[in-house]
N, C-alpha and C positions, 0 to 999 in steps of 0.2 A: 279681834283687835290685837294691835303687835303692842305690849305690854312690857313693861320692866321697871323694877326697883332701882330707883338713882336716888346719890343725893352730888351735888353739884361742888368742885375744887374752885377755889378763888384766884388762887396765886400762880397756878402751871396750867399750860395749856391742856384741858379734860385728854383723855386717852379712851380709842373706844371701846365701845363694851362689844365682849364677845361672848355672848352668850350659850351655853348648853342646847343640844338641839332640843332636849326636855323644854327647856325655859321661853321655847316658844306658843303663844298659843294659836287658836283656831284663825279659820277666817277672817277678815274681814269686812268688811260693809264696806267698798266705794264707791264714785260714782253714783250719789244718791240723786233719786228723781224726785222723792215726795217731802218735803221745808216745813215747817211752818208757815200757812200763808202763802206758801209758794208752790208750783210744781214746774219742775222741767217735764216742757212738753216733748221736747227731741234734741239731739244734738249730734255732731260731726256726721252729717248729713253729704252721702257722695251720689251727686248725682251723674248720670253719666250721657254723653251724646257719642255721635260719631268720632268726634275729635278728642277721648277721655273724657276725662271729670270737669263738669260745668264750672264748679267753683275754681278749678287753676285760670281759668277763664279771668280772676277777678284777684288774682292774687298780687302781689310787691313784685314776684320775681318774672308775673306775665306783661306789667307797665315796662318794667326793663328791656324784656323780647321786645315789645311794639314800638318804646321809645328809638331802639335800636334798628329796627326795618324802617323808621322816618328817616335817619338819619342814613341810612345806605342810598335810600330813594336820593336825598338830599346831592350823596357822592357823586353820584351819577354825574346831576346836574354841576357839578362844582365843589367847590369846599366845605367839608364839614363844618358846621359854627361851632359843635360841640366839642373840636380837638379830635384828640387821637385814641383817648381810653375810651374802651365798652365801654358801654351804659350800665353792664352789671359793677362797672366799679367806679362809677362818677356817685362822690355824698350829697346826700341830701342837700347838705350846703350847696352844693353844686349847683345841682338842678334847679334849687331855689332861685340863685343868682341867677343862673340864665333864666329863668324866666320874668323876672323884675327889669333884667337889664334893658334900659332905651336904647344905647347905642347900639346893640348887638339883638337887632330886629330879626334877623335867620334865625337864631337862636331862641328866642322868643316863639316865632313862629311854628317852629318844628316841637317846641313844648305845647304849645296849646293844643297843636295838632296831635300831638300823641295822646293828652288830657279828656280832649274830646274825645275820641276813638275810646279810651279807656272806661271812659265817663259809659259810654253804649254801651261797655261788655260787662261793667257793674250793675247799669238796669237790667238788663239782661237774665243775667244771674239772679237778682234778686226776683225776677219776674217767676223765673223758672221754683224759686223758694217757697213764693208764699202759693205757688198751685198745690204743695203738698199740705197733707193734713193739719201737721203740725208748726205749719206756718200760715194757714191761709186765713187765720184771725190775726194775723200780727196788725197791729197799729204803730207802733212805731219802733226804730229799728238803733240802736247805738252802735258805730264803726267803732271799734278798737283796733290794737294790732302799731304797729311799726308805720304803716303808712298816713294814715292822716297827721301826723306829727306834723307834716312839712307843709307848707304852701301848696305844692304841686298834690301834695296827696287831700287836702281842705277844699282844692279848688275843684277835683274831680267828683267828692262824695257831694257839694253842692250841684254842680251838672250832672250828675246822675238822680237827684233830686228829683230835679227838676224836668228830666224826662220820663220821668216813671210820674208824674203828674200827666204828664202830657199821652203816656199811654194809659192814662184813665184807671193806676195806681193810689191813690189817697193812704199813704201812709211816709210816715215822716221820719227825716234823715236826720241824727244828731252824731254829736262826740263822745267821748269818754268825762266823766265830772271830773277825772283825777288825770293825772298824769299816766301817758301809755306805761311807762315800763311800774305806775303802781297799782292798777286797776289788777291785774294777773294775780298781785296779793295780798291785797284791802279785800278782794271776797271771797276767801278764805273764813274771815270771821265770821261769816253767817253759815260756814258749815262746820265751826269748831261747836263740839259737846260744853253746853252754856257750862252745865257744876263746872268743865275744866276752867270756866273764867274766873268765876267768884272770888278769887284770891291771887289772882293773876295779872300785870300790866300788857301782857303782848303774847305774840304767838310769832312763832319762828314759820315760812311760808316760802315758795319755789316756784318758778314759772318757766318751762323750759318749752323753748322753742328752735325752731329748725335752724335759725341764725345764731342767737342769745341765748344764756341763760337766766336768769333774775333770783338774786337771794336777799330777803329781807327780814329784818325785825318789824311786826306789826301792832301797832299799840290802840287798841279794839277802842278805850276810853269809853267803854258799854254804860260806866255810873254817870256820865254827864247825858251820853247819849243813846236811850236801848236798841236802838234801830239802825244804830252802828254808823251812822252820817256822818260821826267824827274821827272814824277810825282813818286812821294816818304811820305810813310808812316816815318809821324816827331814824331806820338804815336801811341800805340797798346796796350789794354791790351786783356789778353786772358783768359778767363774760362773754366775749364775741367769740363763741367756739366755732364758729364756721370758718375763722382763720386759722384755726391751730388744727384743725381736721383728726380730732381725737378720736379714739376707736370708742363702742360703745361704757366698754370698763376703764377708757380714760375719762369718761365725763359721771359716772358715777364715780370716782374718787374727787374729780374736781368740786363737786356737788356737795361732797360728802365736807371736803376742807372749807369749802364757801361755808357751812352749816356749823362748823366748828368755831368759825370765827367770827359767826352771831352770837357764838351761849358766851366765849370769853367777851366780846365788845358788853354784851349784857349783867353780864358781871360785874365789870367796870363800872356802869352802871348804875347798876343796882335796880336793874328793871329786873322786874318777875314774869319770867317769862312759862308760861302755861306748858306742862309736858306734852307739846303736841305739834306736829309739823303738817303742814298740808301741801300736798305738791302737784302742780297744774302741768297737765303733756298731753301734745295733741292724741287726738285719735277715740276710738270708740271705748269705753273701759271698763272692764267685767267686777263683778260683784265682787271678787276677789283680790281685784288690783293690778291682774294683766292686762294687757292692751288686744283687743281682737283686733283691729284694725287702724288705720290711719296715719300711723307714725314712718309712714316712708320719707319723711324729710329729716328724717334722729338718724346718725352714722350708726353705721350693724342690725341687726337684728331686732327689732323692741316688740316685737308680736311673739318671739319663741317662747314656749311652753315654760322652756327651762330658765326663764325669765324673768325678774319678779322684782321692778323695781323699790318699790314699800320696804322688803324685806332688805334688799344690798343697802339702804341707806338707813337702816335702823341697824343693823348691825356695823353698821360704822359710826354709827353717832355718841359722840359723849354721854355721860351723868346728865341728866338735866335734873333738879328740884328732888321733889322725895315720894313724886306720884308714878302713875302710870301711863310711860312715854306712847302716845298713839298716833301712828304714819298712817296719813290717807291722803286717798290719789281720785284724781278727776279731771275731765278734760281742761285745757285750757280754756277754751272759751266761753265756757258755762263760767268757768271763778269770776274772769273777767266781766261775766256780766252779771252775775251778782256783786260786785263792787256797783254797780248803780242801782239796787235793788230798791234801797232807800227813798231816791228819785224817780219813782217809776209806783207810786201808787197813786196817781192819776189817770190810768191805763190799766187796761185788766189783762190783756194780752199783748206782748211786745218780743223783742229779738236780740240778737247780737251778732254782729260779723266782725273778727279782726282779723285785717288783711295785713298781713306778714308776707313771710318766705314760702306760706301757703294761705285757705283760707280758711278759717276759723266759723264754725256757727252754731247758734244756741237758738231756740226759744222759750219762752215761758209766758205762763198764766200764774196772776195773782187771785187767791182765793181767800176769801174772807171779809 
């Protein structure tokens, strides 16, 4: 566990601790599979066909590709409805709009039609999920991720629904309980060390993804609710690094200032926040805290040896309180789905997919 003596400044912005190489200690434990009550049964799961990996098949940024080959078919015949920009750079808003819009029936049309099509290649995918082991008891399946936010992305996980019924699937499509950009760090608390609560209001948490970043303060409220159903993001700031096209060691320093100006907002305050940071990144992730695989949508390297995320951002992190500071790392889509953990003890076996800039997936079995 990455360890250190702080005690926390009020009034100037913390400065960070640089530790002795002495002053570090051993391993640590990421990436856990066995909870309380819980186990992850699998996650970042890549399956692969002739065409790559099945899940880019289902991903944010493959609706864009397919929305975009509608719209060339479209040219052909005539006028774009949709204008002139990609479809990798039309917002949500966007696409929203054209597809509600009456007067502008092309537009309409070429969204349903890509919806549909998309809608096929998410049953698809999930068809191909639950033949593996560690999914073929799933009962039911929570979308997270960046896409179902929008209309266009609601109306695709209902039509995929509802074909995966019709191919004699029985298992069921739902949402996120919380808000997308706080699911990534409301489940985080069910893998913070409980003693680090007991005297504590929140827990500082990270969800980094191939588009975004996400940095929050997370306020567990474990004494009204043990099962953590009330835990709620009190800040959040969010970064779109896929505009800034930062090199690997520009987003850990961004990372690392987003993280600083949680402990000072917290100060302000006067929330207690727990010496402990948890931070969510795609990919498969070693006991250790390196990444063996997955994170080819992160700019540079994030699988190198000489690599070690946990580590660069504890050595850049402020004083926090007067305990011992502890960084652990796990994939993204497993936190995410334990933020509904909660809602999901009427099911013994369940999932997670969020469909982002890639796709995301978890499962788990409740035990107990």
């Amino acid at each position: 566990m990455k360890s250190k003596q702080t005690k926390t400044k009020a009034t100037t912005k913390p400065q960070p601790h640089k530790p002795h190489k002495s002053d570090l200690p051993g391993p640590d434990v990421h990436g856990l599979r066995e909870l309380p009550g819980l186990q992850v049964d699998g996650y970042s799961l890549q399956l692969r066909d002739k065409d790559g990996f099945v899940g880019d098949q289902a991903s944010q940024t493959a609706f864009r590709e397919l929305l975009e080959r509608w719209r060339k078919r479209r040219r052909k015949a005539g006028k774009d409805p949709l204008g002139r920009s990609h479809s990798r750079d039309l917002s949500k808003k966007e696409l929203d709009r054209a597809l509600q819009e009456k007067k502008a029936s092309e537009a309409a049309d070429v969204m349903h039609g890509a919806i549909e099509e998309f809608a096929e290649e998410l049953a698809f995918v999930i068809q191909r999920f639950m033949r593996q082991p560690s999914w073929r008891k799933v009962q039911r399946i929570v979308v997270g991720g960046g896409f179902p936010e929008s209309d266009v992305g609601e109306r695709a996980i209902l039509q995929a629904g509802a074909i995966l019924e019709d191919m004699g699937l029985h298992v069921q499509l739902g949402r996120l309980s919380h808000n997308v950009d706080d699911g990534g760090l409301i489940g985080w608390v069910h893998l913070t060390p409980p003693a680090m609560l007991k005297k504590h209001d929140a827990i500082l948490a990270v969800d980094i993804g191939g588009t975004n970043v996400r940095c929050g303060i997370v306020k567990t409220r474990h004494r009204r609710a043990p099962d953590f159903s009330l835990a709620e993001v009190v800040r959040r700031e969010k970064w779109h690094h896929a505009d800034e096209g930062p090199n690997r060691g520009g987003m850990v320093e961004h990372i690392a200032d987003m993280l600083e100006d949680m402990v000072v907002h917290s100060e302000r305050k006067k929330i207690r926040l727990a010496p402990f940071i948890g931070i969510g990144c795609p990919g498969l992730i070693r006991q250790d805290g390196s990444i063996a695989r997955g994170a080819q949508n992160l700019p540079g390297d994030w699988e190198s040896e000489a690599f070690h995320l946990p580590s660069a951002l504890w050595r850049r992190m402020p004083m926090m309180d007067s305990g011992a500071t502890l960084v652990l790392m796990h994939n993204d889509a497993v936190v995410q789905g334990l933020s509904e953990l909660p809602f999901m003890r009427d099911v013994r076996h369940w999932g997670v997919l969020t469909i982002g800039t890639g796709l995301g997936n978890a499962s788990f079995t409740n035990r107990g």
